[in-house]
C-alpha positions as CSV (number, residue, x, y, z in Angstrom):
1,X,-8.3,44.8,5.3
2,X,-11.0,42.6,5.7
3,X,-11.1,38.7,6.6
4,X,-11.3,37.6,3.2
5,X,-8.6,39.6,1.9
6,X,-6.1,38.8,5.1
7,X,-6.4,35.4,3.6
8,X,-5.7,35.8,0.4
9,X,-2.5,37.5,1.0
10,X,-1.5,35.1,3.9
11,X,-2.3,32.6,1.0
12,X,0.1,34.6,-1.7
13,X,2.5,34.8,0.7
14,X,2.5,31.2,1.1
15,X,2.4,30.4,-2.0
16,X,6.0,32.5,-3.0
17,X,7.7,31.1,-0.1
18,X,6.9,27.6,-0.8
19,X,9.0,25.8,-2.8
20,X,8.4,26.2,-6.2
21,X,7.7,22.0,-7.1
22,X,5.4,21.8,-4.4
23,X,3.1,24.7,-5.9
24,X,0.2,23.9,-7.1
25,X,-0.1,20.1,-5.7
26,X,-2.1,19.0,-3.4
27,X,-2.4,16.1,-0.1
28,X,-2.4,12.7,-0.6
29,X,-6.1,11.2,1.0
30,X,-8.9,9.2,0.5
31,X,-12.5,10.5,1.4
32,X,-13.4,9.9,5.0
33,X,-16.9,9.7,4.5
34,X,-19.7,9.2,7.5
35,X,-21.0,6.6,5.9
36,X,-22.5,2.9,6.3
37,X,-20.4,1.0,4.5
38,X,-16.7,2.2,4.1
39,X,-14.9,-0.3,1.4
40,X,-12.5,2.1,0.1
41,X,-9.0,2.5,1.8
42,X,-8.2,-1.3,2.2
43,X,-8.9,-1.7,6.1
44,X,-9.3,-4.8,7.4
45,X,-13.2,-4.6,8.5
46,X,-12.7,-6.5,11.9
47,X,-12.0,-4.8,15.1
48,X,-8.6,-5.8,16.8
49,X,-10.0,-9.3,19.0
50,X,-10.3,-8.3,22.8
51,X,-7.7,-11.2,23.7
52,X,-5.3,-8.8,21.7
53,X,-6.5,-5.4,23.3
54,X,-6.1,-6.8,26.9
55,X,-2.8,-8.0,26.3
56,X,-1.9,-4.4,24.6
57,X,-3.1,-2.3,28.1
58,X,-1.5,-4.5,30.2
59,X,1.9,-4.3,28.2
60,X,1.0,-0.2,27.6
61,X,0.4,0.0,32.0
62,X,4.1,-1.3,32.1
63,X,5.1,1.3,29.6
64,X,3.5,4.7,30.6
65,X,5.8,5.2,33.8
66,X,8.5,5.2,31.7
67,X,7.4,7.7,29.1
68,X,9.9,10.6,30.7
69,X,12.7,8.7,28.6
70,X,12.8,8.0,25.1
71,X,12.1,5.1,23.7
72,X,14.4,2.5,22.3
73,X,16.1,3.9,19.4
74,X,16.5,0.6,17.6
75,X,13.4,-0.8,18.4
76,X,15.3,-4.0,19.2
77,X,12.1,-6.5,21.1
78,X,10.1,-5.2,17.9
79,X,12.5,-5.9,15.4
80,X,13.2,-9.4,17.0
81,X,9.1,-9.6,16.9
82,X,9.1,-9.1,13.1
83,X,12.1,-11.4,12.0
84,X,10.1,-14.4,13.7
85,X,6.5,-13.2,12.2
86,X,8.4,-13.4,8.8
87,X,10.0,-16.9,9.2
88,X,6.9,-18.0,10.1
89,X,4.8,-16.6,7.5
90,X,7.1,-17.1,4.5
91,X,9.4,-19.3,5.3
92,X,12.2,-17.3,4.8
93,X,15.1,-16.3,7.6
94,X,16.1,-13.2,8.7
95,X,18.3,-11.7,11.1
96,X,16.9,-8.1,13.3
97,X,19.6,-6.6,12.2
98,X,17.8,-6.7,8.3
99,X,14.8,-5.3,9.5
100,X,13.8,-2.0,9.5
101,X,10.6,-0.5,11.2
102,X,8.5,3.1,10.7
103,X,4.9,4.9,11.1
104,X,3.3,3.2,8.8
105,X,5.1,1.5,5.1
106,X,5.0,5.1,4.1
107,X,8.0,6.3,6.5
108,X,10.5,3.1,5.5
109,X,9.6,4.2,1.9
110,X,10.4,7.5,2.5
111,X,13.6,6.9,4.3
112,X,14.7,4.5,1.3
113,X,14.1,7.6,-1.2
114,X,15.6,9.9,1.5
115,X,19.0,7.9,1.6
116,X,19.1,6.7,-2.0
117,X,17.2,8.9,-3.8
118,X,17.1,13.4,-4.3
119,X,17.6,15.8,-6.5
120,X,19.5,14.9,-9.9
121,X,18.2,11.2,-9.4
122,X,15.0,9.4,-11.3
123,X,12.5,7.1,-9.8
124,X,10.7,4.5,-11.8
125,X,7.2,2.9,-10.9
126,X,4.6,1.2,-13.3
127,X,1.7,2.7,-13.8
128,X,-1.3,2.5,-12.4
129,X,0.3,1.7,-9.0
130,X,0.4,3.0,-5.2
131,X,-0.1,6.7,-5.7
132,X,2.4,7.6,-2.8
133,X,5.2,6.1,-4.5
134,X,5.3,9.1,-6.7
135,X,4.4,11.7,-4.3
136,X,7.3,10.5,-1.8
137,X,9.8,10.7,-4.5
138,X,8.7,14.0,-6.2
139,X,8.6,15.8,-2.7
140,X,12.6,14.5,-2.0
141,X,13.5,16.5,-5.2
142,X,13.2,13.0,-7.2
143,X,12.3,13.1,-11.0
144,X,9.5,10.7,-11.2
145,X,8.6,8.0,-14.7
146,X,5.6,6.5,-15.1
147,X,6.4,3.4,-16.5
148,X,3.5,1.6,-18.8
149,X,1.7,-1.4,-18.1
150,X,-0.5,-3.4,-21.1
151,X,-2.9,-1.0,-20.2
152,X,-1.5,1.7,-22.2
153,X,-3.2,-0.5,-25.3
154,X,-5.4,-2.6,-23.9
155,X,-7.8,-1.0,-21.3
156,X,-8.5,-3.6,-19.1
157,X,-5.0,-5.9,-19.0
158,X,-2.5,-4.4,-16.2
159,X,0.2,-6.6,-16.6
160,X,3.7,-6.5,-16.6
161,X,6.3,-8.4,-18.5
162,X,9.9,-8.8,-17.2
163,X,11.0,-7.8,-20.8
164,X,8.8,-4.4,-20.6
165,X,10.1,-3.8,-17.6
166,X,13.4,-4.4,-17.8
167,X,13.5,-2.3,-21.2
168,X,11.9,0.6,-19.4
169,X,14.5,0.6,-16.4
170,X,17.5,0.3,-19.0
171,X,16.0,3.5,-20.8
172,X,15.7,5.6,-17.9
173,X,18.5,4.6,-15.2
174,X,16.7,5.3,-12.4
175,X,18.2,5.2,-8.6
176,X,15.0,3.8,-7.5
177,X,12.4,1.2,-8.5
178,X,9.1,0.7,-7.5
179,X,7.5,-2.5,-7.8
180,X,3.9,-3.9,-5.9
181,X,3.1,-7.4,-5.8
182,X,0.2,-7.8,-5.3
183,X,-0.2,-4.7,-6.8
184,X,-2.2,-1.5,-5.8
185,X,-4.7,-0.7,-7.2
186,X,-5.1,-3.6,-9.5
187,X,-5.0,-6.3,-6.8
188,X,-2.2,-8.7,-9.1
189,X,0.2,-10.4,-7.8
190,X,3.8,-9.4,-9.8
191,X,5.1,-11.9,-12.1
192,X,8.1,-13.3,-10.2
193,X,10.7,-12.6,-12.9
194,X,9.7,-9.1,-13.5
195,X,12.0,-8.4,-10.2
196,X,15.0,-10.3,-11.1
197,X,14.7,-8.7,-14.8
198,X,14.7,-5.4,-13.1
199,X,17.4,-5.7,-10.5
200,X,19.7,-7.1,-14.2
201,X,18.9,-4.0,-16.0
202,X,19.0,-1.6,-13.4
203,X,22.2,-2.0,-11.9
204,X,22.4,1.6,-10.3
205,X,19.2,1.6,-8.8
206,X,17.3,0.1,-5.4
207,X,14.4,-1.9,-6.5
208,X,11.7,-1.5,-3.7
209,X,8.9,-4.5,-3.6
210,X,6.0,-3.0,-1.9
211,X,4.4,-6.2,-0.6
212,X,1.7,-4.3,1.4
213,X,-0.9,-7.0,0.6
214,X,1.3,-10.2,0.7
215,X,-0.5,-12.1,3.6
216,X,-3.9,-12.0,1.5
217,X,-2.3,-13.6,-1.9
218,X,-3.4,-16.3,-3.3
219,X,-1.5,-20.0,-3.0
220,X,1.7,-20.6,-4.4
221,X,2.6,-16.7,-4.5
222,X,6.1,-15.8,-4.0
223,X,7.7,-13.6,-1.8
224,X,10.5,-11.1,-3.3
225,X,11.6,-12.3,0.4
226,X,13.2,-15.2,-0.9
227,X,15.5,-13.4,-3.4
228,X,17.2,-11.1,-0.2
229,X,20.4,-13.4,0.0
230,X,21.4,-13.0,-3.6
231,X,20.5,-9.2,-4.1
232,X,21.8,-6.4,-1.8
233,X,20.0,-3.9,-3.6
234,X,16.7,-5.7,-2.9
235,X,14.3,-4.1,-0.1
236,X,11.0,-5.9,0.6
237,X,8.3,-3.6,2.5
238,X,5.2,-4.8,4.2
239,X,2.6,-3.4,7.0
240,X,0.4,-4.3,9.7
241,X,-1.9,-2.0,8.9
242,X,-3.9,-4.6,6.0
243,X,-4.2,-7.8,7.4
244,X,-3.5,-7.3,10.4
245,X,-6.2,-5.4,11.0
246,X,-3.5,-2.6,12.5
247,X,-4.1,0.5,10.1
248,X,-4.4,2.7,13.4
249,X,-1.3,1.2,14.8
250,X,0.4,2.8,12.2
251,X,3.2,0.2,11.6
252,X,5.2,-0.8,8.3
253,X,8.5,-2.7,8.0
254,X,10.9,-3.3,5.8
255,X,13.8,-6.1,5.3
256,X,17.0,-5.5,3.2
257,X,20.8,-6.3,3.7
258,X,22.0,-5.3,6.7
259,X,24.3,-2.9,5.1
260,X,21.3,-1.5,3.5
261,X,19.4,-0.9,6.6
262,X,22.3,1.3,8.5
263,X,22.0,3.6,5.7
264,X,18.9,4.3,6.7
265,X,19.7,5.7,10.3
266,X,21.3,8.6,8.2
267,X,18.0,9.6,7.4
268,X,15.5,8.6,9.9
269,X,14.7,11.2,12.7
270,X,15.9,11.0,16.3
271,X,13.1,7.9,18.1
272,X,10.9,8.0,15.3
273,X,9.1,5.0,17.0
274,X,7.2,5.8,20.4
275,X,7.6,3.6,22.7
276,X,3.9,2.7,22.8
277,X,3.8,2.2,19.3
278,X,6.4,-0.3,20.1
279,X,4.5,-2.3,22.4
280,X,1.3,-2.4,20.5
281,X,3.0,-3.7,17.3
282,X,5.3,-6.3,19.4
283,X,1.8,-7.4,21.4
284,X,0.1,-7.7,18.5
285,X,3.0,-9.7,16.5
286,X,2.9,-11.8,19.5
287,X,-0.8,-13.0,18.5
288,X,-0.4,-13.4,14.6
289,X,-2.3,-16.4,14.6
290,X,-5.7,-14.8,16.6
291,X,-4.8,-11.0,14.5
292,X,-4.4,-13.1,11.1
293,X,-7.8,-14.9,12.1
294,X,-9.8,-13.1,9.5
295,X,-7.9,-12.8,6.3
296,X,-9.4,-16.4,4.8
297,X,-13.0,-14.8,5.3
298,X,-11.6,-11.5,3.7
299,X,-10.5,-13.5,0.6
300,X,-13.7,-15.5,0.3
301,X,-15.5,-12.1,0.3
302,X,-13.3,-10.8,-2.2
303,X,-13.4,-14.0,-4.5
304,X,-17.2,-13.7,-3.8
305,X,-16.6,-9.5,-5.4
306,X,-15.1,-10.9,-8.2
307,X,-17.7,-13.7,-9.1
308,X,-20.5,-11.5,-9.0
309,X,-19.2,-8.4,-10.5
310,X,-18.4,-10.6,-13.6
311,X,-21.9,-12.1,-13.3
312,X,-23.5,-8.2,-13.2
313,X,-21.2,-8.3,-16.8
314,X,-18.8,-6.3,-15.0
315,X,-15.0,-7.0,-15.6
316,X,-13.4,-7.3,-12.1
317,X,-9.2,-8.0,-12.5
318,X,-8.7,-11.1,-10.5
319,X,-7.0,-10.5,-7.0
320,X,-4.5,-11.5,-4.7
321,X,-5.5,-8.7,-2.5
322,X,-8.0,-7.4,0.1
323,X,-9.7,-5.6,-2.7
324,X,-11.1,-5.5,-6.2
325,X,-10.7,-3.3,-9.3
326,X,-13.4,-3.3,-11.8
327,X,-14.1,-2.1,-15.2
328,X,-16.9,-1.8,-18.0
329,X,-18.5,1.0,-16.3
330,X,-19.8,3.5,-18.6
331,X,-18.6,6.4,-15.6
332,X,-16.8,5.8,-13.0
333,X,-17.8,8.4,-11.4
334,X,-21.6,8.3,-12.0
335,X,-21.6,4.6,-10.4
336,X,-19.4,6.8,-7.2
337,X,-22.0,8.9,-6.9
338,X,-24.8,6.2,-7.2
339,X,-22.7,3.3,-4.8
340,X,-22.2,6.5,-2.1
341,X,-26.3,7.4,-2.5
342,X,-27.1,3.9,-1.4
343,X,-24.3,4.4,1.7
344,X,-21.7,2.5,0.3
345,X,-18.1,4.4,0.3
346,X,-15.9,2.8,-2.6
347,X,-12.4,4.6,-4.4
348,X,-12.1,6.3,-7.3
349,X,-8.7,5.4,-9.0
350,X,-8.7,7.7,-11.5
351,X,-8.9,4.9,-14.2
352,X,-11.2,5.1,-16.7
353,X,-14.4,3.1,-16.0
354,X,-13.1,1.4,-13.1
355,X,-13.7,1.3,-9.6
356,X,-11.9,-0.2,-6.8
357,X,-13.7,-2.3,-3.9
358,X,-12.4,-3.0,-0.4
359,X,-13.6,-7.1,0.5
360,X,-15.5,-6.2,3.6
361,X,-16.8,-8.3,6.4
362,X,-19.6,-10.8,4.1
363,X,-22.6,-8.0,5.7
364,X,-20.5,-5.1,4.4
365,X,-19.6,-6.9,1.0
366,X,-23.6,-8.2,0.6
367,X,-24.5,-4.3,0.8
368,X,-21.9,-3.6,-1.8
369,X,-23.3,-6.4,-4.1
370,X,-26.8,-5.6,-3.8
371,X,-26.2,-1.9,-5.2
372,X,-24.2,-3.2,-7.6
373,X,-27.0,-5.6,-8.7
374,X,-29.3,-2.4,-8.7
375,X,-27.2,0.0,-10.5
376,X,-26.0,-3.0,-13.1
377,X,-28.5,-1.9,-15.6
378,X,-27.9,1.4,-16.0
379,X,-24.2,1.7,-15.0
380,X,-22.3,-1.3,-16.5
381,X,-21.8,-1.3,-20.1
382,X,-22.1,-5.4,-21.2
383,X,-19.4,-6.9,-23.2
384,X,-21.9,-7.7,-26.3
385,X,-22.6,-3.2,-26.4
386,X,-18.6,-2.6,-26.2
387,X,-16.7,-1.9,-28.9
């Protein structure tokens, strides 16, 4: 048998032994591109400050003698770390014991579909959204809705009404509810009612607010933070890997009733945290203020995406994020190909005519512009040749 054919039949064999719902799909991932100007997974473009890498070895020095035992199973310094972060970013008090902690937003996610989620149960997002919201829930044996935004009749609106939502969770009774604010990939913030319509007409379910993107929202944005006293059902989720310029850190949190977060230990596996991953997080919670240091230039650069796109007779949706999502391209995927020819990496949504744009450091978001500016002519359709 030759090479070719041992691989095919290891392939087949695969294929009849894996489970039959996962046939067929595949990974979850962004390009990672060689390329001179990467503005298309939502990475904050500065480097972690050196004040903040000292402080990390010499915690990490402390740490690496000890890595013969496990780490701390409840994480307690970090989840202290977080609960003060949070007061002090939103105003809002919590207690360590309503904070739970994971690689990355993707694992407390996970967990949260893992304890309250499954086979026989339905989750509920609003599309288009965080694409891993339906993959987590699909691959736990969930059965996944996608619920519509304006956008299903008008192609450049993405909004969503408390009254559309809440209709849309009565309908289908889900056990979990996704939510983004601001939302990915459109960059909005959520109207604030839309959550407390949802928790009222979904009375079975867990309504997950995926605040990934909270720090870089515009004034006088609220947090679904606030609403935790009232609503037990409520989980909030946020990372360090956006603004905190943390993505290899690999750190996301989430806060919920206490009650809600001991469920989760049913679920999670045995030290899911390293210890080092620890450390680095707490360190780097520890300088918020010099980590943070970046995320008013990041919004400048995005409002400055948005101003000029719309200028180029682009239609850019107005952000509360690190990024942008803009339309009136005659294809999408043309202007891909024509932005990654001039060495700038942007992502491909899957949404007709639109693009999304990370807000880069102002030399990375300047490079982005000017191919913009070059391709305009031929690659945006103008508002006065739509129909």
């Amino acid at each position: 048998m030759s090479g070719a054919d041992r691989e095919t039949s290891a392939g087949q064999e695969v294929q009849r032994l894996l489970r039959p719902d996962l046939r067929g799909r595949t990974p979850y991932g962004a390009p990672q591109l060689d390329v001179p100007v990467r503005l298309n997974t939502n990475e904050n473009s500065y480097p972690v400050p050196q004040v903040v890498v000292d402080a990390v070895l010499t915690a990490l020095a402390e740490d690496i003698a000890s890595l013969n035992r496990y780490p701390d199973r409840e994480f307690t310094d970090l989840r202290k770390a977080l609960t003060a972060y949070l007061e002090k970013q939103s105003g809002v008090s919590v207690t360590p014991e309503q904070v739970w902690a994971g690689n990355g937003s993707n694992e407390v996610l996970s967990h949260v579909v893992q304890a309250f989620g499954g086979h026989g149960r339905t989750a509920l997002g609003f599309t288009p959204s965080y694409s891993m919201h339906p993959i987590i829930s699909e691959t736990h044996g969930m059965t996944w809705v996608d619920g519509l935004r304006s956008a299903a009749t008008e192609p450049d609106a993405f909004d969503l009404t408390p009254e559309s939502a809440a209709a849309q969770a009565r309908e289908h009774n889900p056990s979990v509810v996704f939510l983004c604010s601001p939302n990915n990939p459109t960059g909005t913030a959520l109207p604030f009612e839309v959550i407390g319509a949802v928790l009222e007409a979904s009375p079975d379910a867990i309504v997950v607010v995926d605040e990934a993107y909270a720090e870089f929202a515009r004034p006088g944005t609220r947090s679904a933070l606030t609403l935790l006293a009232g609503h037990p059902r409520l989980v909030v989720t946020r990372t360090m890997s956006k603004a905190f310029a943390f993505a290899g850190g690999r750190l996301g949190y989430l806060v919920a009733a206490p009650e809600l977060v001991d469920a989760l230990r049913l679920v999670r596996l045995p030290y899911h945290l390293s210890s080092p991953t620890q450390t680095i997080a707490r360190v780097a919670l520890e300088h918020a203020d010099v980590m943070l240091g970046t995320v008013e230039v990041i919004k400048h650069q995005r409002d400055r995406i948005v101003e000029r796109l719309a200028e180029l007779g682009a239609r850019p949706v107005a952000s509360d994020s690190n990024f942008v999502l803009f339309g009136g391209l005659r294809d999408e995927k043309a202007t891909w190909e024509a932005l990654l020819d001039e060495g700038v990496l942007v992502r491909d949504m899957g949404i007709a005519h639109h693009l999304r744009v990370t807000a880069g450091d102002p030399d990375e978001t300047t490079a982005f512009l000017e191919a913009m500016t070059r391709l305009a002519p031929t690659h945006v359709e103008r508002e006065e040749h739509q129909a």
